[in-house]
C-alpha positions in Angstrom: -32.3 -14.0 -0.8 -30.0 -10.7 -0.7 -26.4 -11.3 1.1 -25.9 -9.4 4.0 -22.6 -7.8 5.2 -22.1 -9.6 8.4 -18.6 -7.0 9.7 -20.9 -3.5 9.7 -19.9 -3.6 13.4 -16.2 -3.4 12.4 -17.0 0.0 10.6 -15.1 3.1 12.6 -14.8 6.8 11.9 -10.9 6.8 10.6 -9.2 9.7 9.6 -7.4 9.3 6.0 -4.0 7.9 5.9 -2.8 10.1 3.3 -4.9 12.6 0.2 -4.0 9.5 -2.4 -2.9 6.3 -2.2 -0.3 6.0 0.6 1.9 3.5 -1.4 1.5 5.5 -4.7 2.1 8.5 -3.6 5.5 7.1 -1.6 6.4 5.4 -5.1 5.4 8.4 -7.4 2.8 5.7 -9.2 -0.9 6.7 -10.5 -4.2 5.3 -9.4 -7.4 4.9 -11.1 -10.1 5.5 -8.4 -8.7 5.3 -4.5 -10.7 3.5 -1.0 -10.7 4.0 2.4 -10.3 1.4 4.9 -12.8 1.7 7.2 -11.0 -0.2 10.0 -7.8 1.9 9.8 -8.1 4.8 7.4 -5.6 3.5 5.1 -6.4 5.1 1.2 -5.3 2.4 -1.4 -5.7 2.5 -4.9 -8.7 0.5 -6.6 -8.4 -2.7 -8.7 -8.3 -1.2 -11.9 -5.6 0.6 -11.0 -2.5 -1.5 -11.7 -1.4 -1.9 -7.8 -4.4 -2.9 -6.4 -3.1 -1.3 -2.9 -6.9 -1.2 -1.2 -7.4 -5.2 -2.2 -3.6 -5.9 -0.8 -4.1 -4.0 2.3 -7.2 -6.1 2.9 -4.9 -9.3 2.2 -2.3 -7.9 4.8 -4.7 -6.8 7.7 -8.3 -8.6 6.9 -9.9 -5.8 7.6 -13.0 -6.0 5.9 -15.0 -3.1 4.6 -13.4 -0.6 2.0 -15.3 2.7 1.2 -15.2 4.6 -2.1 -12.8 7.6 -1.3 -14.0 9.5 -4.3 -15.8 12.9 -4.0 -19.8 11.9 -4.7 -19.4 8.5 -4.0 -21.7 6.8 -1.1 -21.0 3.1 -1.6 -18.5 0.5 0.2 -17.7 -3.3 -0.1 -16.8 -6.0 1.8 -14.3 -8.4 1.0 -15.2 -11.3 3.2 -18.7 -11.3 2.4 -18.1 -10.0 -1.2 -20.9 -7.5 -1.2 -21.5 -3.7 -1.8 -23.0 -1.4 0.6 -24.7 1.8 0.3 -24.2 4.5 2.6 -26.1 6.8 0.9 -29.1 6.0 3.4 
């Protein structure tokens, strides 16, 4: 049986916080790969980079669904039900 994302409903259009991630960019720090929130519109940095800012801004907030914010990229995850999701449809 496939796991369903059960906070779709929580998705909104957001406008980007900032091009990068926010707290990199304020620090002067590097990022791997970045992600939207698609609650807020806050850009964090992925968990390979070494700040993890998407991941802690879910911690902070709870909000659930990240997107990828890189060019090409149709895909998003949920942290609560720790699952992917494809927007490419």
């Amino acid at each position: 049986m496939a796991i369903v994302c059960t906070h779709i409903d929580q998705i909104q259009e957001v406008i980007p916080s900032a091009p990068g991630c926010e707290e990199c960019l304020q620090t002067g720090d590097d990022w791997v790969h970045l992600r939207i929130c698609l609650t807020c519109g806050h850009v964090g940095c992925c968990d390979s980079s070494k700040n993890k800012h998407a991941t802690k801004h879910f911690h902070q907030t709870q909000h659930p669904i990240i997107a990828s914010f890189e060019k090409g990229e149709d895909w998003g995850w949920c942290y609560v039900d720790q699952v992917e999701l494809d927007f490419s449809e």
